[in-house]
C-alpha positions, 0 to 999 in steps of 0.5 A, a space after each residue: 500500500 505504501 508503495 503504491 501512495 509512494 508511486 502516487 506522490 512521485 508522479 505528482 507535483 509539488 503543489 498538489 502534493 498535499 491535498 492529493 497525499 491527504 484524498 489518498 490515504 482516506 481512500 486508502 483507509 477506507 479501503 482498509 476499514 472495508 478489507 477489515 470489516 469483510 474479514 470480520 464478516 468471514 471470520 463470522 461465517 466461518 465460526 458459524 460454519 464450524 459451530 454448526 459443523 460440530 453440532 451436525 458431527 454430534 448430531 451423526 453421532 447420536 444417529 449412528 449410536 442410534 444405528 447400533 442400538 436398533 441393529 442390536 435389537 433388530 437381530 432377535 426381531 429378524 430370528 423370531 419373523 423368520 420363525 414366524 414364517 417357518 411356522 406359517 408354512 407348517 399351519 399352512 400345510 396342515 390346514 391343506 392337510 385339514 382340507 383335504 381329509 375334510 374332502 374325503 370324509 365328505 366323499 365318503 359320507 355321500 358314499 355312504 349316503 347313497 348305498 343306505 339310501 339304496 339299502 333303504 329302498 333294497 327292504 333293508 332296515 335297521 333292526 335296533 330302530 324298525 319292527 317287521 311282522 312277518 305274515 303267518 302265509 308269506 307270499 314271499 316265502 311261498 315263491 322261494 319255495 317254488 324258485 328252489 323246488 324249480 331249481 332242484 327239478 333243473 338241477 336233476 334234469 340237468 344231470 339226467 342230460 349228463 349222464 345221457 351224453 356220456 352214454 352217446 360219446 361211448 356209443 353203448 347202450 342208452 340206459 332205459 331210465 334215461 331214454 325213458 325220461 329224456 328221448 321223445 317217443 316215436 310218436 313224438 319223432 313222427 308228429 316232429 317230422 310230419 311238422 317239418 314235412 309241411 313247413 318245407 312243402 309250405 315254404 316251397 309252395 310260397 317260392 313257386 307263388 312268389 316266381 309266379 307272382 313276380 313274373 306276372 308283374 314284370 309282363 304287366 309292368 312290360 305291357 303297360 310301360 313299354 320297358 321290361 327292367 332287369 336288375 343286372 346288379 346292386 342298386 343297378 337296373 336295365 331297361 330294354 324297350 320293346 320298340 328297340 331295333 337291337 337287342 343290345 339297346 338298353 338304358 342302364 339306372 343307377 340308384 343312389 341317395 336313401 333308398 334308392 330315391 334318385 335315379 341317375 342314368 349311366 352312359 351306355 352305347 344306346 344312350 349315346 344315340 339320344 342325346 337330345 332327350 337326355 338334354 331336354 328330359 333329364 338336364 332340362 326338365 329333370 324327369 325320367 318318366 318324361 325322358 322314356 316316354 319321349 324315347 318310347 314314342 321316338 323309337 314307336 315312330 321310327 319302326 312305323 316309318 319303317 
Protein backbone atom coordinates (compact mmCIF):
# COMPACT_ATOMS: atom_id res chain seq x y z
CA UNK A 1 0.00 0.00 0.00
CA UNK A 2 2.77 2.30 0.70
CA UNK A 3 4.48 1.64 -2.08
CA UNK A 4 1.58 2.49 -4.42
CA UNK A 5 0.84 6.30 -2.07
CA UNK A 6 4.78 6.28 -2.90
CA UNK A 7 4.50 5.90 -6.95
CA UNK A 8 1.22 8.06 -6.44
CA UNK A 9 3.28 11.17 -4.75
CA UNK A 10 6.07 10.82 -7.23
CA UNK A 11 4.12 11.49 -10.10
CA UNK A 12 2.67 14.26 -8.60
CA UNK A 13 3.58 17.86 -8.32
CA UNK A 14 4.96 19.95 -5.54
CA UNK A 15 1.95 21.87 -5.28
CA UNK A 16 -0.68 19.29 -5.37
CA UNK A 17 1.22 17.15 -3.09
CA UNK A 18 -0.62 17.62 -0.07
CA UNK A 19 -4.43 17.70 -0.87
CA UNK A 20 -3.67 14.64 -3.05
CA UNK A 21 -1.48 12.75 -0.46
CA UNK A 22 -4.42 13.71 2.16
CA UNK A 23 -7.55 12.21 -0.60
CA UNK A 24 -5.39 9.11 -0.99
CA UNK A 25 -4.94 7.90 2.44
CA UNK A 26 -8.91 8.47 3.19
CA UNK A 27 -9.22 6.34 0.29
CA UNK A 28 -6.96 4.08 1.02
CA UNK A 29 -8.14 3.88 4.99
CA UNK A 30 -11.48 3.36 3.66
CA UNK A 31 -10.47 0.64 1.64
CA UNK A 32 -8.82 -0.63 4.87
CA UNK A 33 -11.78 -0.25 7.09
CA UNK A 34 -13.72 -2.26 4.37
CA UNK A 35 -10.92 -5.05 3.92
CA UNK A 36 -11.37 -5.30 7.84
CA UNK A 37 -14.83 -5.34 8.22
CA UNK A 38 -15.09 -8.24 5.00
CA UNK A 39 -12.52 -10.04 7.24
CA UNK A 40 -14.54 -9.59 10.12
CA UNK A 41 -17.85 -11.00 8.22
CA UNK A 42 -15.94 -14.16 7.02
CA UNK A 43 -14.21 -14.94 10.34
CA UNK A 44 -18.34 -14.68 11.39
CA UNK A 45 -19.38 -17.02 8.57
CA UNK A 46 -16.66 -19.03 9.47
CA UNK A 47 -17.33 -19.68 13.04
CA UNK A 48 -20.66 -20.18 12.43
CA UNK A 49 -19.86 -22.65 9.65
CA UNK A 50 -17.60 -24.72 12.04
CA UNK A 51 -20.00 -24.42 15.16
CA UNK A 52 -22.73 -25.83 13.04
CA UNK A 53 -20.10 -28.32 11.56
CA UNK A 54 -19.80 -29.52 15.04
CA UNK A 55 -23.27 -29.79 16.01
CA UNK A 56 -24.04 -31.81 12.64
CA UNK A 57 -20.95 -34.32 13.74
CA UNK A 58 -22.56 -34.50 17.12
CA UNK A 59 -25.56 -34.92 15.60
CA UNK A 60 -24.30 -38.18 13.36
CA UNK A 61 -23.04 -39.27 16.32
CA UNK A 62 -26.04 -39.61 18.34
CA UNK A 63 -27.63 -41.34 14.76
CA UNK A 64 -25.03 -43.66 14.27
CA UNK A 65 -25.31 -44.60 18.06
CA UNK A 66 -28.93 -45.00 17.50
CA UNK A 67 -27.92 -47.18 14.45
CA UNK A 68 -26.06 -49.74 16.50
CA UNK A 69 -28.55 -49.89 19.25
CA UNK A 70 -31.60 -50.67 16.61
CA UNK A 71 -29.00 -53.13 14.68
CA UNK A 72 -28.54 -54.97 18.17
CA UNK A 73 -32.45 -55.37 18.69
CA UNK A 74 -33.19 -55.81 15.07
CA UNK A 75 -31.33 -59.04 15.15
CA UNK A 76 -33.77 -61.01 17.54
CA UNK A 77 -36.87 -59.31 15.78
CA UNK A 78 -35.32 -60.82 12.12
CA UNK A 79 -34.75 -64.52 14.16
CA UNK A 80 -38.30 -64.51 15.78
CA UNK A 81 -40.03 -63.36 11.77
CA UNK A 82 -38.34 -65.61 10.25
CA UNK A 83 -39.73 -68.48 12.87
CA UNK A 84 -42.73 -66.68 12.02
CA UNK A 85 -42.71 -67.94 8.78
CA UNK A 86 -41.15 -71.19 9.45
CA UNK A 87 -44.37 -71.59 11.24
CA UNK A 88 -46.76 -70.11 8.92
CA UNK A 89 -45.67 -72.55 6.19
CA UNK A 90 -46.47 -75.71 8.62
CA UNK A 91 -50.26 -74.38 9.57
CA UNK A 92 -50.49 -73.86 6.22
CA UNK A 93 -49.56 -77.19 5.37
CA UNK A 94 -51.69 -78.53 7.74
CA UNK A 95 -54.78 -76.66 7.06
CA UNK A 96 -54.01 -78.08 3.32
CA UNK A 97 -53.90 -81.46 5.03
CA UNK A 98 -57.11 -80.50 7.04
CA UNK A 99 -59.00 -79.66 3.70
CA UNK A 100 -58.10 -82.42 2.01
CA UNK A 101 -59.25 -85.12 4.75
CA UNK A 102 -62.44 -82.91 5.03
CA UNK A 103 -62.90 -83.81 1.37
CA UNK A 104 -62.54 -87.05 1.73
CA UNK A 105 -64.56 -87.63 4.58
CA UNK A 106 -67.21 -85.66 2.73
CA UNK A 107 -66.98 -88.09 -0.38
CA UNK A 108 -67.22 -90.97 1.71
CA UNK A 109 -70.09 -89.64 3.81
CA UNK A 110 -72.06 -89.13 0.27
CA UNK A 111 -70.92 -92.65 -0.38
CA UNK A 112 -72.28 -93.89 2.34
CA UNK A 113 -75.29 -91.89 1.86
CA UNK A 114 -76.12 -93.45 -1.37
CA UNK A 115 -75.76 -97.28 -0.50
CA UNK A 116 -78.18 -96.82 2.64
CA UNK A 117 -80.33 -94.96 0.59
CA UNK A 118 -80.33 -97.80 -1.95
CA UNK A 119 -80.18 -100.16 1.15
CA UNK A 120 -83.33 -98.46 2.33
CA UNK A 121 -85.10 -98.82 -0.96
CA UNK A 122 -83.46 -102.79 -1.44
CA UNK A 123 -86.07 -103.77 2.01
CA UNK A 124 -83.32 -103.24 4.10
CA UNK A 125 -83.66 -101.60 7.82
CA UNK A 126 -82.03 -101.15 10.86
CA UNK A 127 -83.33 -103.96 13.05
CA UNK A 128 -82.50 -101.97 16.62
CA UNK A 129 -84.80 -98.75 15.43
CA UNK A 130 -87.71 -100.83 12.92
CA UNK A 131 -90.11 -103.87 14.00
CA UNK A 132 -91.04 -106.28 10.88
CA UNK A 133 -94.23 -108.77 11.47
CA UNK A 134 -93.70 -111.45 9.23
CA UNK A 135 -97.33 -112.67 7.54
CA UNK A 136 -98.23 -116.30 9.01
CA UNK A 137 -98.84 -117.20 4.68
CA UNK A 138 -95.97 -115.46 3.31
CA UNK A 139 -96.33 -114.85 -0.32
CA UNK A 140 -92.86 -114.08 -0.49
CA UNK A 141 -91.97 -117.19 1.25
CA UNK A 142 -94.32 -119.22 -0.91
CA UNK A 143 -92.31 -118.17 -4.16
CA UNK A 144 -88.95 -119.00 -2.88
CA UNK A 145 -90.04 -122.09 -2.20
CA UNK A 146 -91.19 -122.75 -5.93
CA UNK A 147 -87.81 -120.93 -7.07
CA UNK A 148 -85.60 -123.93 -5.22
CA UNK A 149 -88.18 -126.55 -5.84
CA UNK A 150 -87.62 -125.05 -9.66
CA UNK A 151 -84.06 -125.20 -9.37
CA UNK A 152 -83.57 -128.88 -7.88
CA UNK A 153 -86.00 -130.30 -10.75
CA UNK A 154 -83.45 -128.06 -13.09
CA UNK A 155 -80.91 -129.45 -11.39
CA UNK A 156 -81.52 -133.25 -11.70
CA UNK A 157 -82.99 -132.61 -15.09
CA UNK A 158 -79.58 -131.49 -15.99
CA UNK A 159 -77.69 -134.37 -14.65
CA UNK A 160 -80.18 -136.77 -16.43
CA UNK A 161 -78.86 -134.96 -19.71
CA UNK A 162 -75.04 -135.63 -18.39
CA UNK A 163 -75.35 -138.85 -17.97
CA UNK A 164 -77.20 -139.10 -21.22
CA UNK A 165 -74.50 -137.67 -23.42
CA UNK A 166 -71.89 -139.77 -21.67
CA UNK A 167 -73.56 -142.68 -22.98
CA UNK A 168 -73.64 -141.07 -26.69
CA UNK A 169 -69.99 -140.01 -26.60
CA UNK A 170 -69.10 -144.07 -25.61
CA UNK A 171 -71.59 -145.32 -28.19
CA UNK A 172 -73.19 -148.06 -25.63
CA UNK A 173 -76.34 -148.64 -24.96
CA UNK A 174 -78.56 -145.89 -23.56
CA UNK A 175 -79.99 -146.73 -20.03
CA UNK A 176 -83.87 -147.35 -20.11
CA UNK A 177 -84.27 -144.60 -17.11
CA UNK A 178 -82.72 -142.23 -19.45
CA UNK A 179 -84.40 -142.75 -22.87
CA UNK A 180 -87.46 -143.15 -20.83
CA UNK A 181 -87.06 -139.65 -19.21
CA UNK A 182 -85.24 -137.55 -21.70
CA UNK A 183 -85.59 -139.43 -25.67
CA UNK A 184 -89.07 -138.19 -27.15
CA UNK A 185 -91.12 -141.28 -28.36
CA UNK A 186 -91.53 -142.50 -31.62
CA UNK A 187 -94.54 -140.84 -31.83
CA UNK A 188 -93.35 -137.63 -30.94
CA UNK A 189 -90.40 -138.25 -33.51
CA UNK A 190 -93.20 -138.98 -36.48
CA UNK A 191 -95.70 -135.72 -35.18
CA UNK A 192 -91.92 -133.78 -35.47
CA UNK A 193 -91.14 -134.70 -38.92
CA UNK A 194 -94.77 -134.78 -40.19
CA UNK A 195 -94.50 -130.77 -38.95
CA UNK A 196 -91.25 -130.37 -40.72
CA UNK A 197 -92.68 -132.00 -43.92
CA UNK A 198 -95.19 -129.49 -44.01
CA UNK A 199 -93.36 -126.34 -43.33
CA UNK A 200 -90.92 -127.44 -46.29
CA UNK A 201 -93.53 -128.10 -48.70
CA UNK A 202 -95.23 -124.81 -47.08
CA UNK A 203 -92.34 -122.64 -47.96
CA UNK A 204 -91.89 -124.46 -51.30
CA UNK A 205 -95.27 -123.65 -52.22
CA UNK A 206 -94.61 -119.97 -51.28
CA UNK A 207 -91.45 -119.84 -53.60
CA UNK A 208 -93.47 -121.04 -56.65
CA UNK A 209 -96.33 -118.14 -55.65
CA UNK A 210 -93.53 -115.79 -55.41
CA UNK A 211 -91.91 -116.72 -59.04
CA UNK A 212 -95.29 -116.66 -60.34
CA UNK A 213 -96.02 -113.51 -58.84
CA UNK A 214 -93.11 -111.59 -59.88
CA UNK A 215 -93.19 -112.66 -63.30
CA UNK A 216 -96.91 -111.85 -63.90
CA UNK A 217 -95.59 -108.16 -62.62
CA UNK A 218 -92.76 -107.99 -64.85
CA UNK A 219 -95.21 -108.98 -68.04
CA UNK A 220 -97.58 -106.27 -66.64
CA UNK A 221 -95.01 -103.50 -65.84
CA UNK A 222 -93.54 -104.66 -69.72
CA UNK A 223 -97.13 -104.27 -71.09
CA UNK A 224 -98.21 -101.08 -69.77
CA UNK A 225 -94.87 -99.12 -69.75
CA UNK A 226 -93.08 -100.37 -72.85
CA UNK A 227 -89.93 -101.24 -70.75
CA UNK A 228 -89.10 -104.78 -69.25
CA UNK A 229 -86.50 -104.00 -66.07
CA UNK A 230 -83.79 -106.29 -65.18
CA UNK A 231 -81.56 -105.79 -62.39
CA UNK A 232 -78.14 -106.60 -63.58
CA UNK A 233 -76.55 -105.93 -60.43
CA UNK A 234 -76.95 -103.95 -56.72
CA UNK A 235 -78.96 -100.90 -56.69
CA UNK A 236 -78.46 -101.09 -60.89
CA UNK A 237 -81.32 -101.89 -63.09
CA UNK A 238 -81.53 -102.28 -67.20
CA UNK A 239 -84.31 -101.04 -69.10
CA UNK A 240 -84.99 -102.68 -72.88
CA UNK A 241 -87.56 -101.41 -74.71
CA UNK A 242 -89.80 -103.41 -76.69
CA UNK A 243 -89.52 -100.77 -79.61
CA UNK A 244 -85.82 -101.06 -79.51
CA UNK A 245 -84.21 -102.23 -83.05
CA UNK A 246 -81.30 -104.36 -81.47
CA UNK A 247 -81.41 -106.19 -78.70
CA UNK A 248 -78.42 -104.82 -77.07
CA UNK A 249 -80.45 -101.25 -76.81
CA UNK A 250 -80.74 -100.70 -73.11
CA UNK A 251 -80.51 -97.73 -70.79
CA UNK A 252 -78.74 -98.55 -67.64
CA UNK A 253 -80.12 -96.59 -63.95
CA UNK A 254 -78.06 -96.35 -61.30
CA UNK A 255 -79.84 -95.89 -57.62
CA UNK A 256 -78.41 -93.70 -55.17
CA UNK A 257 -79.23 -91.38 -52.10
CA UNK A 258 -81.63 -93.21 -49.11
CA UNK A 259 -83.46 -95.81 -50.56
CA UNK A 260 -82.59 -95.68 -53.84
CA UNK A 261 -84.53 -92.05 -54.05
CA UNK A 262 -82.77 -90.71 -57.02
CA UNK A 263 -82.22 -92.49 -60.37
CA UNK A 264 -79.04 -91.42 -62.37
CA UNK A 265 -78.82 -92.59 -65.88
CA UNK A 266 -75.41 -94.48 -66.61
CA UNK A 267 -73.60 -93.88 -70.34
CA UNK A 268 -74.19 -96.86 -72.44
CA UNK A 269 -73.58 -97.11 -76.20
CA UNK A 270 -77.61 -96.71 -76.73
CA UNK A 271 -77.58 -93.72 -74.58
CA UNK A 272 -75.23 -92.17 -76.94
CA UNK A 273 -77.59 -92.23 -79.78
CA UNK A 274 -80.35 -89.77 -77.71
CA UNK A 275 -78.65 -87.21 -76.68
CA UNK A 276 -81.02 -84.64 -77.21
CA UNK A 277 -83.75 -86.14 -74.94
CA UNK A 278 -81.25 -86.79 -72.36
CA UNK A 279 -80.70 -82.81 -72.62
CA UNK A 280 -84.13 -81.60 -72.87
CA UNK A 281 -85.82 -84.74 -70.31
CA UNK A 282 -83.36 -85.38 -67.75
CA UNK A 283 -80.76 -81.85 -67.63
CA UNK A 284 -83.68 -79.52 -68.81
CA UNK A 285 -86.97 -80.75 -67.38
CA UNK A 286 -85.03 -83.37 -64.60
CA UNK A 287 -87.56 -86.04 -65.47
CA UNK A 288 -87.11 -89.87 -66.05
CA UNK A 289 -90.90 -90.85 -66.85
CA UNK A 290 -90.80 -87.89 -69.25
CA UNK A 291 -87.41 -88.79 -70.99
CA UNK A 292 -88.78 -92.85 -71.62
CA UNK A 293 -91.83 -91.59 -72.97
CA UNK A 294 -90.31 -89.43 -75.18
CA UNK A 295 -87.80 -92.21 -76.11
CA UNK A 296 -90.69 -94.58 -76.30
CA UNK A 297 -92.61 -92.62 -78.77
CA UNK A 298 -89.17 -91.84 -80.64
CA UNK A 299 -88.48 -95.37 -81.19
CA UNK A 300 -92.58 -96.09 -81.98
CA UNK A 301 -92.10 -93.79 -84.81
CA UNK A 302 -89.01 -94.95 -86.31
CA UNK A 303 -90.39 -98.78 -86.53
CA UNK A 304 -93.55 -97.24 -88.17
CA UNK A 305 -91.66 -95.35 -90.56
CA UNK A 306 -90.04 -98.28 -91.40
Amino acid sequence: MRAILGSYDSELAPAEHSPQLTRRMREAEDLVQKVHAHSSEMEAQLAQALEELGSQKQRADTLEMELKVLRSQAGPAEQSVLLSREEASELRLKVEELEGERSRLEESKKQLEMQLERLTLLGDYDQSKTKVLHMSANPARGARQCLRQDQARLQEECERLRQLVSALERGGPVPADLQASCLPSSKEVAELRKQVESAELKNQRLKEVFQTKVQEFRKVCYTLTGYQVDITRESQYRLTSMYAERKDDCLVFKATGPSGATMQLLETEFSRTVPELIELHLLRQDSIPAFLSALTLDLFSRQTLA
